[in-house]
C-alpha positions in Angstrom: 67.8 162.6 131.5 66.6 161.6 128.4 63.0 162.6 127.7 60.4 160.9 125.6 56.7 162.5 124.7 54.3 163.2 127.4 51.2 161.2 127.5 50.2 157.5 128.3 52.2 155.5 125.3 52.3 152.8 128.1 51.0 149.5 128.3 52.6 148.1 131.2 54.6 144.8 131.1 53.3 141.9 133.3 55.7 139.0 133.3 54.1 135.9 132.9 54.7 133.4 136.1 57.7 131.6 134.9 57.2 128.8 137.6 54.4 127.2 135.2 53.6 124.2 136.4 56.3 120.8 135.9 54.6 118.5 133.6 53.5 115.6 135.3 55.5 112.2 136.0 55.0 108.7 135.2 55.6 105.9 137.2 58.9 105.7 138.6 59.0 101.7 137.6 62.7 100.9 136.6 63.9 100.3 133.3 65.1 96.8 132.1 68.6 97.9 131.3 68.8 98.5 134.9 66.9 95.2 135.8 69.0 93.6 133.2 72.2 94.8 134.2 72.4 93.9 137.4 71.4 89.7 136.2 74.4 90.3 134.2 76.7 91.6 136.8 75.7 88.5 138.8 75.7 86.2 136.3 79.5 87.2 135.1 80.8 87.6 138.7 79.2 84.0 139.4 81.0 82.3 137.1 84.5 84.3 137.2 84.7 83.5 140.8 83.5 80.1 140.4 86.5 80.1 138.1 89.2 81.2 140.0 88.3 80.1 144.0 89.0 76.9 144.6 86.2 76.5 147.2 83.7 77.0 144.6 82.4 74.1 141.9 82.7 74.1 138.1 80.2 71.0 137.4 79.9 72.1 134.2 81.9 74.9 132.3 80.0 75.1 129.1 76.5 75.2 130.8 78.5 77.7 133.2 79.6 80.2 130.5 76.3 79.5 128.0 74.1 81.0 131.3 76.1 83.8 131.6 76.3 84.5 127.6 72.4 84.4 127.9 72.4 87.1 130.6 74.9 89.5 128.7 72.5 89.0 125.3 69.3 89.9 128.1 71.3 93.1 128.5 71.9 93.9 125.0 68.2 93.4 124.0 67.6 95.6 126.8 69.6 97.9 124.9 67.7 97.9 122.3 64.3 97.9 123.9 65.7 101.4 125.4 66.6 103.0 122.0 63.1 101.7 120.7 60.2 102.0 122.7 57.9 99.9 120.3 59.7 96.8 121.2 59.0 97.5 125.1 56.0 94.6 124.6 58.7 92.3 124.2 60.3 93.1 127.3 58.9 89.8 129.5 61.5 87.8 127.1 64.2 89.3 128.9 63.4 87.6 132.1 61.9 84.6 131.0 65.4 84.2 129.3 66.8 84.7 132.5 65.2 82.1 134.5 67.0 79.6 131.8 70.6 81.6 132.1 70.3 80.9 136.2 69.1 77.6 135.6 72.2 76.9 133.7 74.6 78.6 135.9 72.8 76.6 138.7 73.5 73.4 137.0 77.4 74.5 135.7 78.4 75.6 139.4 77.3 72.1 141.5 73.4 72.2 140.3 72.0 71.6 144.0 74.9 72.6 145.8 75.4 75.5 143.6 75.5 79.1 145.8 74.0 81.0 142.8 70.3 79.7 143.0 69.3 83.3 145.2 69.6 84.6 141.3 66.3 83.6 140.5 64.8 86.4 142.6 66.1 89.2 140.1 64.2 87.8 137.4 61.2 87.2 139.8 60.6 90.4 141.4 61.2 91.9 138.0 58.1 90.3 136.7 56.1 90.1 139.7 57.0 94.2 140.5 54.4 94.9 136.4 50.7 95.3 137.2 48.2 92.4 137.2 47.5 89.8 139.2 49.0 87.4 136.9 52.3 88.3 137.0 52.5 86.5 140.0 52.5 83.2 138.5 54.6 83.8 135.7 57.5 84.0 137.4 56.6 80.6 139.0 56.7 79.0 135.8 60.0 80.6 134.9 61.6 79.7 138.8 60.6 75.8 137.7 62.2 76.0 134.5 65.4 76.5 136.8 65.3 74.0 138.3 64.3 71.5 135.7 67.3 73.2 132.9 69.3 70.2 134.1 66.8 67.5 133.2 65.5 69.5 130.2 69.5 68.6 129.4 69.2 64.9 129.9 71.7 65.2 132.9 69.6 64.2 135.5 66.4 62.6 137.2 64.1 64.7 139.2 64.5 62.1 142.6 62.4 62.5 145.3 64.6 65.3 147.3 65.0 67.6 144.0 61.0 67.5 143.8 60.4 68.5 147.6 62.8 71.2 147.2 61.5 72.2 144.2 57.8 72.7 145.8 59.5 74.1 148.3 60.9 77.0 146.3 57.3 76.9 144.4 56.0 78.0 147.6 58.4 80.3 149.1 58.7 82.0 145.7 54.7 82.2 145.2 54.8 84.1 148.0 58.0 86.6 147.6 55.7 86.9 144.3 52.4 88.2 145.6 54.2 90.4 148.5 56.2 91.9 145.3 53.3 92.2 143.3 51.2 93.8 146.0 53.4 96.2 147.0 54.3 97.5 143.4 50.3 97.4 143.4 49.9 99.8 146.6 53.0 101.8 145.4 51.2 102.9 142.0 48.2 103.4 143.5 49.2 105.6 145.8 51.5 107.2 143.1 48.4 108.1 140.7 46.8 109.4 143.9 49.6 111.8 144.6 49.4 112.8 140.9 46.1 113.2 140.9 46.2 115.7 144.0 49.1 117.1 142.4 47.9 118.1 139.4 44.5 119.5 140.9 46.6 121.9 143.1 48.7 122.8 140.5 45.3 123.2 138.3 43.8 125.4 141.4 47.4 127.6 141.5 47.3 128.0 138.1 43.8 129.4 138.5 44.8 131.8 141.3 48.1 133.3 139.1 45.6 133.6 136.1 43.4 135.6 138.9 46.2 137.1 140.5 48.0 138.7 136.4 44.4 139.8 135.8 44.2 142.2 138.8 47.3 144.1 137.5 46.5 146.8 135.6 47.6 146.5 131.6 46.6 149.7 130.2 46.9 153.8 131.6 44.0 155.2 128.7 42.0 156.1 132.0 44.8 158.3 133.7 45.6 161.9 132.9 48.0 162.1 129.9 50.8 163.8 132.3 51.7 160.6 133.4 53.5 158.0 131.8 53.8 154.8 133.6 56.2 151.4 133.3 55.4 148.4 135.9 56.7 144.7 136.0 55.6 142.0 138.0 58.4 138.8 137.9 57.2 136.3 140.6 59.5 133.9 142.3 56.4 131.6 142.6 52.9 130.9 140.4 51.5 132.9 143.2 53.4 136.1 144.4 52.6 138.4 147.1 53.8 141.6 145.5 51.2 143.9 143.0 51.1 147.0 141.9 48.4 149.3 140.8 47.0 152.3 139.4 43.9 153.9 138.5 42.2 157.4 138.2 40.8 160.0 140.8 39.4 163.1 141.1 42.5 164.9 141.2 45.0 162.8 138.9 45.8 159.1 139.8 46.8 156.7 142.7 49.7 154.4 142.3 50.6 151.5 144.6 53.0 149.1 145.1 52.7 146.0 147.7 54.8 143.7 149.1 53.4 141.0 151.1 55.6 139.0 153.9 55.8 135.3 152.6 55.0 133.4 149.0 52.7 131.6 147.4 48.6 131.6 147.8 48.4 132.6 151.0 50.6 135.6 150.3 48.8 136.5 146.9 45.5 136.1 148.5 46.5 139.1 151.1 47.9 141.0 148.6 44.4 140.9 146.4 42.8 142.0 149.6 45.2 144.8 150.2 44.7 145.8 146.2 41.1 145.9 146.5 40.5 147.6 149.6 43.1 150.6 148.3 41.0 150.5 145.5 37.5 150.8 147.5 39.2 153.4 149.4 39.8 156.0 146.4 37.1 158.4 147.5 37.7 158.7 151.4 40.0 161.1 151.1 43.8 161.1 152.2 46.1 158.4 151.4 46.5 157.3 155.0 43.0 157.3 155.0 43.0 154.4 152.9 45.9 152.6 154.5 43.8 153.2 157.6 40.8 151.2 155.9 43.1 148.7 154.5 44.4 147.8 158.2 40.9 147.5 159.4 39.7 145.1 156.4 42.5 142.7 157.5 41.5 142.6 161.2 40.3 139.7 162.1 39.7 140.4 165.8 42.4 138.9 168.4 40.5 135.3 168.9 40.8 134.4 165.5 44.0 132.6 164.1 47.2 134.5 163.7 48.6 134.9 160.1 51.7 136.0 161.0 52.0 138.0 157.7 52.1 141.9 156.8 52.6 144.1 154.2 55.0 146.5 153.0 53.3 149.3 150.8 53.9 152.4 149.1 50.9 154.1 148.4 50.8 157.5 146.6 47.8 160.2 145.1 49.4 161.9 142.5 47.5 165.2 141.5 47.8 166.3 137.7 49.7 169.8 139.1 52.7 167.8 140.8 51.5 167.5 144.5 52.3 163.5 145.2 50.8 162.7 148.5 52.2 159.5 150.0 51.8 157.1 152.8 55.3 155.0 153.1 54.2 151.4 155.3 57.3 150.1 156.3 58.0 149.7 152.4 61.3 152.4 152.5 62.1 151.6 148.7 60.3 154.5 146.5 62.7 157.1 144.8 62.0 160.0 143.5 64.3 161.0 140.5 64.6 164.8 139.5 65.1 165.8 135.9 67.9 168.0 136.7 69.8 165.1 138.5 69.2 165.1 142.0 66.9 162.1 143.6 65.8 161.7 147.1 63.9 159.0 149.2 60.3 158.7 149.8 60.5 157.4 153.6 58.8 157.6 156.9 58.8 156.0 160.0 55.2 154.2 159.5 54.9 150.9 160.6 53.4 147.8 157.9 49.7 147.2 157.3 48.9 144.4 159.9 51.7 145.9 162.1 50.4 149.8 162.7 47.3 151.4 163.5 48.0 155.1 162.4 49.5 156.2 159.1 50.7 159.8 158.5 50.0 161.3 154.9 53.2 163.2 153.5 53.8 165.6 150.6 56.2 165.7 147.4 55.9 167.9 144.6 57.1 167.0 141.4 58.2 168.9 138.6 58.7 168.8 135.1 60.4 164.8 133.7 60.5 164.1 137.6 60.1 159.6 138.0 58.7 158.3 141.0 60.4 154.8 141.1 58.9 152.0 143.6 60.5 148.4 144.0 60.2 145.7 146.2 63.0 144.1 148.2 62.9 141.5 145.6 64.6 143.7 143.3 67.6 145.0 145.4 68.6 140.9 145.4 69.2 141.7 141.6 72.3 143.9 143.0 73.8 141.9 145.7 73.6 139.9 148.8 76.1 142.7 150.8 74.8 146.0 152.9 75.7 148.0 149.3 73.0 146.0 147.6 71.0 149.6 148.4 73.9 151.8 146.8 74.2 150.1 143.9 70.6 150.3 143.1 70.1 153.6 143.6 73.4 154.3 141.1 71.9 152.6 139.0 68.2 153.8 138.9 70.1 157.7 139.2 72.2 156.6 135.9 69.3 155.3 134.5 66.1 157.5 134.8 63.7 156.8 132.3 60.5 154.8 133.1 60.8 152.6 129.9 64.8 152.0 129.8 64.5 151.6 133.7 61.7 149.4 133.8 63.4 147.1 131.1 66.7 146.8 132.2 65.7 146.0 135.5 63.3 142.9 134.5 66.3 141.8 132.0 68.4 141.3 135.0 65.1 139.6 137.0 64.7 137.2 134.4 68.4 136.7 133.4 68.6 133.9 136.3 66.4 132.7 139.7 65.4 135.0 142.0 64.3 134.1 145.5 61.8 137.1 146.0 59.6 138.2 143.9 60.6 141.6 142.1 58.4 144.3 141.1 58.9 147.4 140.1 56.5 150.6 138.9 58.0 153.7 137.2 55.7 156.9 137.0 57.2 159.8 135.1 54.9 163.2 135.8 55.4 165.4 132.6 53.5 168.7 132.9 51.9 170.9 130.6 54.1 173.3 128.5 51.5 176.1 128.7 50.9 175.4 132.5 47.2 174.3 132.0 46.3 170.9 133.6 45.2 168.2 131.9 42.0 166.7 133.5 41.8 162.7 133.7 40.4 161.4 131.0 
């Protein structure tokens, strides 16, 4: 195992949540060229079929093809528009071309009689969908225009049944308008609102990772100088439910690492309550002392609503002469790595914190170079999906023994692509003194 100087040349690396939050959206209004695009596909199928079925009337072929020309040019000013957003005030020309391209392709395919007059809609609800109340009755101007292109021509007179179904269509039209117009007015209301929500929780989630990364510890100049310590904390989520932790006793130092059930807040909020309460506990005695208190500071009494979360932890006093007592709840995945190649499992049958009442205290000593490594189950998904997922890890935390090397290979695999758990791991290597003499916390 390759050795590196005794003493606490650690400052622990705490991943930053790499689930910041997704910038926020804008409207999801559609953009012309997809407006546009779809007059054009109209417009051009209109007048090919009108072409080529015989049951459908060519009135007039150039009025025909110069409406359809006018809806292709819409599209390539759309175009443009699209690859210069400065020119997007001019976009209302598009349409208001529009209503004269149907209006021509109305009068070219048997004016009244014509099949194509539905066209006007696209325009219509295109202009009526923009905010403000006024773009309701721009698209009536534009729906008249249609159907006055052929006496704007000097091809016809307005007789009495063109005007009735004219004011007809005025009316019908006004209101397709305003039901558009509302609608696209609810829909972006409610929009901003959801955005507005949105970015308050993600504002309020932000706040509880920043809280969460500040209750991991960033710096060992309070523990004895026989330890030297590597940690990383990689959540799947802003919020994680796993932590780690150190700090200084009497004797040495006491080292935990958490994994609560779940993601997210509620999970992270547990797991700050489980960090604290270990913390409190320091001077009660035994490690399963403090498990003990940790239980009972999560208790809510059996009336009150279930959480239907625990917590897998590993919990360990380290004393500066070697003697590592440890309380293993439910967590299974600490390993202790000797310096003259052997490694064994820190394991007991305890139950998790929320599931057991009773926690047994058991006893390791460590010698010289000897690593106490502790991961959650985030971290075996780094090796596999399979039942060997366990092997493989322990090969290659055996192969690999050094708290820094360890530490840093295993977060360059954590960060290398998505993980669905949140992996943490915490790497203490006890070094003790050449002369024998013990090195008092500091």
């Amino acid at each position: 195992m390759t050795k590196t100087p005794a003493g606490p040349t650690v400052v622990p690396d705490t991943a930053v949540d790499r689930a910041g939050a997704a910038p926020g959206r804008t409207g999801a209004r559609t953009t012309p060229v997809t407006n546009q695009a779809v007059i054009a596909v109209v417009s051009v199928l209109a007048a090919v079929c009108s072409v080529l079925l015989p049951w459908l009337t060519v009135t007039d072929a150039t009025s025909m093809w110069t409406g359809t020309a006018l809806a292709v040019v819409g599209l390539a000013f759309t175009v443009l528009l699209t690859a210069r957003p400065s020119l997007l005030r001019f976009e209302l020309l598009v349409p208001a071309l529009d209503f004269v391209a149907i209006g021509l392709l109305r009068y070219g395919t048997g004016d009244a009689r014509s099949p194509f007059l539905a066209a006007v809609l696209l325009p219509l609800i295109w202009i009526a969908a923009r905010p403000g109340r006024q773009n309701v009755l721009y698209p009536l101007v534009g729906t008249a225009a249609t159907f006055l292109v052929p006496m704007l021509l000097g091809h016809a007179d307005l007789g009495a049944s063109e005007v009735v179904r004219l004011v007809v269509v005025l009316v019908v039209f006004t209101a397709v308008a305003g039901v558009t117009n509302e609608l696209a007015r609810q829909g972006a209301f409610r929009l901003q609102t959801v955005q507005e929500l949105r970015q308050q929780a993600e504002a309020e989630i932000s706040q509880a990772a920043l809280v969460q990364r500040s209750l991991l510890p960033v710096s060992t100049a309070d523990l004895p100088a026989v330890f030297t310590v590597r940690a990383v904390c990689l959540p799947t989520r802003s919020v994680g439910g796993d932590f780690y932790d150190w700090f200084p006793t009497t004797d040495g130092a006491a080292f935990t690492l958490g994994d609560v059930m779940g993601k997210g807040v509620g999970a992270g909020m547990i797991a700050a309550v489980v960090r604290s309460v270990l913390r409190s506990s320091v001077r009660v005695g035994a490690p399963d002392e403090a498990v003990s208190r940790t239980a009972t500071g999560l208790d809510v009494g059996l009336d009150a609503p279930a959480t239907e979360q625990f917590t897998t932890c590993f919990h360990m006093h380290l004393d500066v002469d070697g003697v590592a007592r440890w309380v293993d709840a439910g967590h299974g995945l600490a390993l202790v790595l000797r310096a003259h190649g052997g490694h064994e499992w820190l394991r007991s049958t305890d139950t998790p914190i929320g599931v057991g009442t009773s926690w047994t205290t058991q006893e390791t000593v460590l010698g010289h170079g000897d690593v106490v490594l502790v991961v959650s189950d985030g971290v075996l998904d780094l090796f596999g999906d399979g039942m060997d997922a366990l092997d493989r890890f322990e090969a290659f935390a055996v192969a690999e023994s050094d708290p820094e090397r360890l530490v840093s290979q295993l977060e360059e695999l954590g960060r290398a692509g998505h993980h669905s758990d949140d992996v943490t791991v915490l790497a203490v290597r006890y070094d003790a003194r050449p002369d024998g003499a013990v090195t008092p916390p500091r």
